[in-house]
C-alpha positions as CSV (number, residue, x, y, z in Angstrom):
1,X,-13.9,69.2,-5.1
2,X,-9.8,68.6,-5.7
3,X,-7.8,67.8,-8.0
4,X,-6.9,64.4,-9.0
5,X,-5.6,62.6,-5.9
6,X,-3.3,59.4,-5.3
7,X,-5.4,56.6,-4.7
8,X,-5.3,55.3,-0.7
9,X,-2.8,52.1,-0.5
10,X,-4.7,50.5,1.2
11,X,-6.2,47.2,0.4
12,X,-9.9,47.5,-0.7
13,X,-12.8,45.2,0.0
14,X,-15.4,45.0,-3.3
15,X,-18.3,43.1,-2.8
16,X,-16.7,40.3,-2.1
17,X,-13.1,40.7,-3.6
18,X,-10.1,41.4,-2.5
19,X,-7.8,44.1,-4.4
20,X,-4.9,45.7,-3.6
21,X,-4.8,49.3,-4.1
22,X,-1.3,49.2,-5.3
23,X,-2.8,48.6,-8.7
24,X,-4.8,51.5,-8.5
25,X,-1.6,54.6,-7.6
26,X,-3.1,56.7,-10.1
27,X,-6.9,56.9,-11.4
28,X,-6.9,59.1,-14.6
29,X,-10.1,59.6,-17.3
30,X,-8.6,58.4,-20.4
31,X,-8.8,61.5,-23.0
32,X,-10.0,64.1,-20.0
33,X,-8.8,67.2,-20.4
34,X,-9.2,68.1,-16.6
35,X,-10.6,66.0,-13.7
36,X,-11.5,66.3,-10.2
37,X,-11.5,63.4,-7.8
38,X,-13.4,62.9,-4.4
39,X,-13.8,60.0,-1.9
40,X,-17.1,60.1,-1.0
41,X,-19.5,59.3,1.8
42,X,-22.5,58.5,-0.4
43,X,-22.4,58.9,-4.2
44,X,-26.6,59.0,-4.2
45,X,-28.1,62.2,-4.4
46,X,-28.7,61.8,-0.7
47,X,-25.6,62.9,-0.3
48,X,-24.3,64.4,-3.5
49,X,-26.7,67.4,-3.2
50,X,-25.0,68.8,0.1
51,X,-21.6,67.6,-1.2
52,X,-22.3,69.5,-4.1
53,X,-21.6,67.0,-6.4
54,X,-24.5,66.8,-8.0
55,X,-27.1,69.6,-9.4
56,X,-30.8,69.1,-9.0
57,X,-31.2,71.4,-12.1
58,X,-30.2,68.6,-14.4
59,X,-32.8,66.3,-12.9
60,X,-35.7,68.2,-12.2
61,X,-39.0,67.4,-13.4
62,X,-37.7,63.6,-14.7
63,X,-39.0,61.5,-11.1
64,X,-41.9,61.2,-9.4
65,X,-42.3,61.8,-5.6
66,X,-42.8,58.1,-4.9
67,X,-39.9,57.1,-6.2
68,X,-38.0,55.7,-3.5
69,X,-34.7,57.4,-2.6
70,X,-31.9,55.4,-2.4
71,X,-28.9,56.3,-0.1
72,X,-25.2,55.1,1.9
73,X,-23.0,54.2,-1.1
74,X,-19.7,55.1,-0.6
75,X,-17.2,55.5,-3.1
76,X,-15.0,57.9,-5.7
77,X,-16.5,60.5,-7.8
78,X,-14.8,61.9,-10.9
79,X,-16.0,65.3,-12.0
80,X,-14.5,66.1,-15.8
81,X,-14.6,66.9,-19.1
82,X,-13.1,65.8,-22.5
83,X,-11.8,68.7,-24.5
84,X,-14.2,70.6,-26.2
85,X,-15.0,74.2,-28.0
86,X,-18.3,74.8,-26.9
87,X,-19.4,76.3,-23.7
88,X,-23.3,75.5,-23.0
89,X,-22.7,73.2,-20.1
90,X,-22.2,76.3,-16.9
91,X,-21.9,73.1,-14.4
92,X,-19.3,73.8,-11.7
93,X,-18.5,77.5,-13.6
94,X,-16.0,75.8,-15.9
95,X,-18.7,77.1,-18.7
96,X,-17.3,74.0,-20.6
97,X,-18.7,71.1,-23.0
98,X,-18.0,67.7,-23.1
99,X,-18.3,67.4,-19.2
100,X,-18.7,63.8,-17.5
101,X,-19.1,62.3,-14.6
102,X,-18.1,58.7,-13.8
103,X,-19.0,57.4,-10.4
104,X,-17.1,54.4,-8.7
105,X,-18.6,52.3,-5.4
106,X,-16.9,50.4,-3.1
107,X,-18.6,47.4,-3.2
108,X,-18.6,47.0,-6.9
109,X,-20.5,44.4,-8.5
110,X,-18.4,43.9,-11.5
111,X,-21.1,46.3,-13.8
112,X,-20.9,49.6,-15.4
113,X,-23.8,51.4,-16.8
114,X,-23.0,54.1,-19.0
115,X,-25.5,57.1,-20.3
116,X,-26.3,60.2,-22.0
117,X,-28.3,63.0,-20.7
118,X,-31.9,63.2,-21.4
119,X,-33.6,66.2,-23.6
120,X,-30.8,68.6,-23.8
121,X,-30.2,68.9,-20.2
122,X,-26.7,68.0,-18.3
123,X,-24.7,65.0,-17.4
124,X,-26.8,64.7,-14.1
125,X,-29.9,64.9,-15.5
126,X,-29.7,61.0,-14.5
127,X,-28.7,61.0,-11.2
128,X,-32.5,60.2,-9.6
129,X,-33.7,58.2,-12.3
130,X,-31.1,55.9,-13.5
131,X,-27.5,56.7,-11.0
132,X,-28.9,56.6,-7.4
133,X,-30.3,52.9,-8.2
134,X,-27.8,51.3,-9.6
135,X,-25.3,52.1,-7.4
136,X,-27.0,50.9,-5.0
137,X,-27.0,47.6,-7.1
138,X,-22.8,47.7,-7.0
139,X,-22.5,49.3,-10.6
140,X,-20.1,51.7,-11.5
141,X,-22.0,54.8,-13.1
142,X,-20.7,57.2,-16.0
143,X,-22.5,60.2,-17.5
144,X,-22.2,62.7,-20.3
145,X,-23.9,65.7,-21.4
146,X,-23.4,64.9,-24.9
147,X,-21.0,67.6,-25.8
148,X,-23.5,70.4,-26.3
149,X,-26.7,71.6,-24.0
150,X,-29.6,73.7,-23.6
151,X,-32.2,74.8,-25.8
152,X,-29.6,76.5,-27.9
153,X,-27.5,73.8,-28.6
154,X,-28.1,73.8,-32.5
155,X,-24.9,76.7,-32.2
156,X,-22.5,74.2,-31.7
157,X,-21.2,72.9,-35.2
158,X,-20.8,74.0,-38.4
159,X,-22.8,71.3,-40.6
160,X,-26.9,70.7,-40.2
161,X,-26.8,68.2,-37.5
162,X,-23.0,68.6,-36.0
163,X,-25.0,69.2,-32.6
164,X,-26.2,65.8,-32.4
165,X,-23.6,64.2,-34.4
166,X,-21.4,65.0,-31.5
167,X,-24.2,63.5,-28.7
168,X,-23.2,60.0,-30.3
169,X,-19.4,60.4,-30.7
170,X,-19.3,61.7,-26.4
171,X,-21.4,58.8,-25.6
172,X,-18.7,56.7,-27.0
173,X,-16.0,58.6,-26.0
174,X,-17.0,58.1,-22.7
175,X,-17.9,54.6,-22.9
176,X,-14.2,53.9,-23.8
177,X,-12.7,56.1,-21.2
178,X,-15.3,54.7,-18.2
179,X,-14.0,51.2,-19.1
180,X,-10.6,51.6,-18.7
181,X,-11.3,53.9,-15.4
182,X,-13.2,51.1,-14.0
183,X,-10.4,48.7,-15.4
184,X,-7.6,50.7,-13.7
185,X,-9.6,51.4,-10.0
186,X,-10.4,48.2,-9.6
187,X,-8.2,45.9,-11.6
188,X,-10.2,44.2,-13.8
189,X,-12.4,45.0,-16.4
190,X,-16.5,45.0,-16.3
191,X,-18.2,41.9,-17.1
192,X,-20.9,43.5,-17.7
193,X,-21.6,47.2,-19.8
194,X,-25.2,48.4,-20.2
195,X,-26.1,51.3,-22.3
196,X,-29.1,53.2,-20.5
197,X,-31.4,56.4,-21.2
198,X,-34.4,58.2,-21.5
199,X,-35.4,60.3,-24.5
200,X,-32.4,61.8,-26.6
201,X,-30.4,59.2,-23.8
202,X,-32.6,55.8,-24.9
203,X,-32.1,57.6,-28.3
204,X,-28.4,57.2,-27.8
205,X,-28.4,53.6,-26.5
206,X,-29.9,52.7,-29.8
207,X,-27.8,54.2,-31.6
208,X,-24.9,52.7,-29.6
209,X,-25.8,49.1,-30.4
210,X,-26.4,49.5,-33.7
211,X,-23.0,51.2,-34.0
212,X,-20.7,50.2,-31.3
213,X,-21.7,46.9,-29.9
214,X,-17.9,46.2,-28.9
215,X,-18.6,48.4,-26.3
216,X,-21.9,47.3,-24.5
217,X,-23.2,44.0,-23.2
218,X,-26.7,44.9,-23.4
219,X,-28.8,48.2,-23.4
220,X,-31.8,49.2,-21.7
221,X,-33.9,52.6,-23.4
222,X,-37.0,54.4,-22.3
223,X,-38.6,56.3,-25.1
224,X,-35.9,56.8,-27.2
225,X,-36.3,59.6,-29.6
226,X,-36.8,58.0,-33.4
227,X,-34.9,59.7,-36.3
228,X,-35.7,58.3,-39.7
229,X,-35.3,59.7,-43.2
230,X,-38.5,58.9,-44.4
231,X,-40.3,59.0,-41.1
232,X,-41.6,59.1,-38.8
233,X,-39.4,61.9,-37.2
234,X,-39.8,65.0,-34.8
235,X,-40.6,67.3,-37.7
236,X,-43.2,64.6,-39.3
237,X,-46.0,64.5,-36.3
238,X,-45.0,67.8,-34.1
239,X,-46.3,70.4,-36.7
240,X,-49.7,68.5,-37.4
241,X,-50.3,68.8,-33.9
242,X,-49.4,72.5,-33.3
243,X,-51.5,73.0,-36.0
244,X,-54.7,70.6,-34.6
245,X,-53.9,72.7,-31.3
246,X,-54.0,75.9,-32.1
247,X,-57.2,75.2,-34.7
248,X,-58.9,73.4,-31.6
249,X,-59.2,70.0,-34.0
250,X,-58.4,67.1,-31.8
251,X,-58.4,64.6,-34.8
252,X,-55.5,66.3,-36.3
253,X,-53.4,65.8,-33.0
254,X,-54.9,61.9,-33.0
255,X,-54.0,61.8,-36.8
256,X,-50.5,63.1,-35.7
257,X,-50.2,59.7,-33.9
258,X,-51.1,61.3,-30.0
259,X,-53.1,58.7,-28.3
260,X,-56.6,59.9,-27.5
261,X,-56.7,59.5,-23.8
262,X,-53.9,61.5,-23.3
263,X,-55.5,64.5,-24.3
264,X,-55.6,66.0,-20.6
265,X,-51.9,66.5,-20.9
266,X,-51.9,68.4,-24.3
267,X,-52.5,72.0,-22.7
268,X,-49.1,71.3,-20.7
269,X,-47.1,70.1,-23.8
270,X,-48.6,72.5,-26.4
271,X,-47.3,75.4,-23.7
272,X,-43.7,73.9,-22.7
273,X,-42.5,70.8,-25.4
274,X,-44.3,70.9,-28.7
275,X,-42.9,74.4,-30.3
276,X,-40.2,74.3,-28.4
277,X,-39.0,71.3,-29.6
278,X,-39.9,71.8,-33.0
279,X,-38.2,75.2,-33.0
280,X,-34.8,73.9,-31.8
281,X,-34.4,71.0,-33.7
282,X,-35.1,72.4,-37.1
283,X,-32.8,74.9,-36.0
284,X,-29.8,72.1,-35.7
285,X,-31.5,70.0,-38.7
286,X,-32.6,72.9,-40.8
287,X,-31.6,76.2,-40.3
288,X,-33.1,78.0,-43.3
289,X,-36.4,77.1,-42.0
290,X,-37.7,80.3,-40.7
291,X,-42.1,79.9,-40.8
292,X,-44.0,79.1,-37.9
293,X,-43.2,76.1,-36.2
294,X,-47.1,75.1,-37.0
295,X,-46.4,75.2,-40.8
296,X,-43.2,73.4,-41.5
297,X,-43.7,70.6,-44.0
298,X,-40.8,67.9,-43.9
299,X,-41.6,66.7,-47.6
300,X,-40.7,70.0,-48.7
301,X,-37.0,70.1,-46.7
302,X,-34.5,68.3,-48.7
303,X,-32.1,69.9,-46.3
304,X,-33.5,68.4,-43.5
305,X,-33.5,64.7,-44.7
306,X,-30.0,65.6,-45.6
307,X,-29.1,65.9,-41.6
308,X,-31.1,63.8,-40.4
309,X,-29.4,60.7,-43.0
310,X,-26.0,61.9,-40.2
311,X,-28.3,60.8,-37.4
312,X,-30.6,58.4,-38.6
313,X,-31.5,54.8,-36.5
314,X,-32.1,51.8,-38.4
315,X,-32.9,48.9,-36.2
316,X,-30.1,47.1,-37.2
317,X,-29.1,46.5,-32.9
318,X,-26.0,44.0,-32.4
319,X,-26.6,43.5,-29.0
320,X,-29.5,43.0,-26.4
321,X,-32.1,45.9,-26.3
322,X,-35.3,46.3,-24.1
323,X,-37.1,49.0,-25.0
324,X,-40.1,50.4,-22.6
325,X,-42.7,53.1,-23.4
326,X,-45.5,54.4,-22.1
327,X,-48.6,54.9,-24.2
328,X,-49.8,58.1,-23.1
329,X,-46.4,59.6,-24.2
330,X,-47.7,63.2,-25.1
331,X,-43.9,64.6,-26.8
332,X,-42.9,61.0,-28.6
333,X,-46.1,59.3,-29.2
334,X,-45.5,55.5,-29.1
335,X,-47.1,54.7,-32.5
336,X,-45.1,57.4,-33.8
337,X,-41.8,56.0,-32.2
338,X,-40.9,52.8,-30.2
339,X,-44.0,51.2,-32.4
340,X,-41.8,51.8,-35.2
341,X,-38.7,51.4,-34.3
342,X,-40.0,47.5,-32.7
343,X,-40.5,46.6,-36.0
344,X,-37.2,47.8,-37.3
345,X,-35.1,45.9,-35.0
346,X,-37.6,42.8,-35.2
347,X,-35.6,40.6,-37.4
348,X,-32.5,40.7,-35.6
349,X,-34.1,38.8,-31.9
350,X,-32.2,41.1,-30.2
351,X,-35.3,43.3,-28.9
352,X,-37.4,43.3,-26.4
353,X,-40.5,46.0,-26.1
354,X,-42.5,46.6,-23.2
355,X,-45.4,49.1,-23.9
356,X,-46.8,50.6,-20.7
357,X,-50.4,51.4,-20.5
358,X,-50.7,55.3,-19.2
359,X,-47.1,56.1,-18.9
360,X,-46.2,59.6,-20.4
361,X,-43.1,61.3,-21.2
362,X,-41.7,62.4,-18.0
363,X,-42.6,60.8,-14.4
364,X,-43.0,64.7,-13.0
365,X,-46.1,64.7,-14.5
366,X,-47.0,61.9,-11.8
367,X,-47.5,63.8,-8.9
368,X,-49.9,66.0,-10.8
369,X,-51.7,63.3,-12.0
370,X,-51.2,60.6,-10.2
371,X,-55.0,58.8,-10.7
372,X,-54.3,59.0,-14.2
373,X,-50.6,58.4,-15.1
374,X,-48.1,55.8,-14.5
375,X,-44.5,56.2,-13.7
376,X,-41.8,54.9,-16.3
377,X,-38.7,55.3,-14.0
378,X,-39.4,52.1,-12.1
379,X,-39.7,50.2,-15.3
380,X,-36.2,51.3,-16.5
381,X,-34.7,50.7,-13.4
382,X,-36.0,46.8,-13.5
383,X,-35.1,46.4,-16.5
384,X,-31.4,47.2,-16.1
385,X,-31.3,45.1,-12.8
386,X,-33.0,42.4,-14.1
387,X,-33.8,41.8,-18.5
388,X,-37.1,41.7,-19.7
């Protein structure tokens, strides 16, 4: 990749309009630190993974094999990051935080979608599931990683919860900074921002519109991780079923709020997600805590309501929201999460919630059970083309 480049002079054709690249000299990231910019054949990941403007890493696991691939959108690509003085993110061996990536087509169709990275992954964890498709659509695409990644992220910050704190103050740091972009490349603003993720990213769109509706048009989340004070949270479901898992009692993981039918995945998630996940987020919300992940008891950690109150949704949306999840979600059980947070943002008309029958946490799981398990990815993508 290079440095940032002058612009071409010549006059550009974007679906449909005519604008002259004299207004567009210079193309600088508001607030970036440093930035790379490239013209680019195809800005999908069919072409992004040879160019090497992409990493697979982010994304892996996150699609199914069926979902089709889409491809030949030319355009610029802006490689960054904001500054920052954490170094989780290893993407491109800047060893860096705060990195971004804002995507711009050539035939632009006057949108932007902006997003956060799912799980604690990078800021191309998207690039299959939510990037590739809508630039294909014409929208201009920007990414962050949140400002802190990787299963140790709970190191960056000082204060219980600074780690995830900072996921909503990148999300809209880069929301500002990818509107004026767009505003300066192709001289006029977007008509249209949507908000868009998956887990800790739907997670983020949430918290978005409750908190900066200014800055979004609409938002579209799939299985957005549900902080609350009182519950239901990560810590309040994710230690009854270690425990119902490792004492071989199904009802306890059903009384956790896990759906019944999807016990055929709880082997996987037991193994790879549920102490995991329980282990690194009371080690951002609660550090003192130092039992077994199996016998942590929320009504007992003051602390951890404490940090959580920093990060806590409320419902309280100010702009458009579809929310989809899938039933047999095996990490974020619906009734546990979307269920819940349906009801919070009832009474402002603002939500819409899709419950899909058989769809579980990540659409990888697909191709290893693809009689029993339907992909999510597909939903989200409709929904941001087209609102519920």
């Amino acid at each position: 990749m290079r440095r940032l480049l002058a612009l071409s002079s010549a006059v550009l054709l974007l679906a449909g309009v005519t604008v002259p690249a004299s207004a567009h000299r210079q193309l600088h990231v508001p607030g970036a630190e440093y930035q790379e910019l490239a013209h680019l054949d195809d800005l999908t990941t069919a072409g992004t993974v040879a160019s090497g403007h992409t990493n697979p890493a982010d994304y892996v696991g996150l699609t199914h094999s069926g979902l089709p691939q889409q491809s030949g959108v030319p355009g610029v690509q802006i490689d960054g990051y904001f500054p920052d003085t954490s170094h989780t993110n290893t993407n491109h061996g800047w060893n860096h935080d705060a990195q971004f990536v804002i995507r711009l087509p050539q035939r632009w169709n006057g949108g932007l979608v902006v997003s956060g990275s799912p799980g604690v992954r990078a800021q191309y964890a998207n690039d299959k599931s939510i990037s590739d498709y809508v630039l294909s659509l014409g929208y201009a695409y920007a990414a962050t990683d949140k400002g802190n990644t990787g299963a140790a992220f709970s190191t960056d910050g000082i204060r219980p919860g600074d780690a995830i704190v900072e996921w909503n103050v990148r999300t809209t740091q880069l929301a500002r900074a990818a509107r004026a972009t767009v505003a300066q490349h192709y001289g006029r603003p977007a008509r249209e921002v949507i908000a868009a993720g998956i887990s800790n990213g739907g997670y983020l769109v949430r918290w978005q519109l409750e908190n900066h509706p200014e800055l979004y048009t609409r938002g579209v989340d799939l299985e957005g991780t549900l902080w609350t004070v009182d519950g239901p949270n990560l810590f309040t479901y994710l230690p009854q079923a270690i425990t119902g898992y490792e004492q071989h009692d199904t009802a306890k993981i059903v009384a956790a709020g896990f759906n019944p039918k999807s016990d055929f995945l709880w082997d996987y998630h037991y193994t790879v997600y549920w102490k995991l996940t329980q282990r690194i987020y009371a080690a951002e919300l609660d550090p003192t805590y130092t039992g077994a992940e199996a016998d942590y008891d929320y009504t007992q950690r003051p602390e951890a309501r404490k940090a959580i109150a920093r990060i806590a949704l409320t419902g309280n949306i100010r702009r458009p929201l579809t929310t989809i999840h899938g039933t047999y979600d095996s990490l974020l059980p619906i009734s546990q999460d979307s269920d819940v947070y349906a009801e919070l943002a009832k009474h402002t008309g603002l939500h819409t919630y899709q419950r899909v029958e058989a769809g579980n946490h990540v659409d990888g799981l697909v191709d290893t059970y693809p009689d029993q398990l339907v992909p999510l990815v597909p939903y989200l993508q409709r929904a941001i083309r087209t609102p519920l």
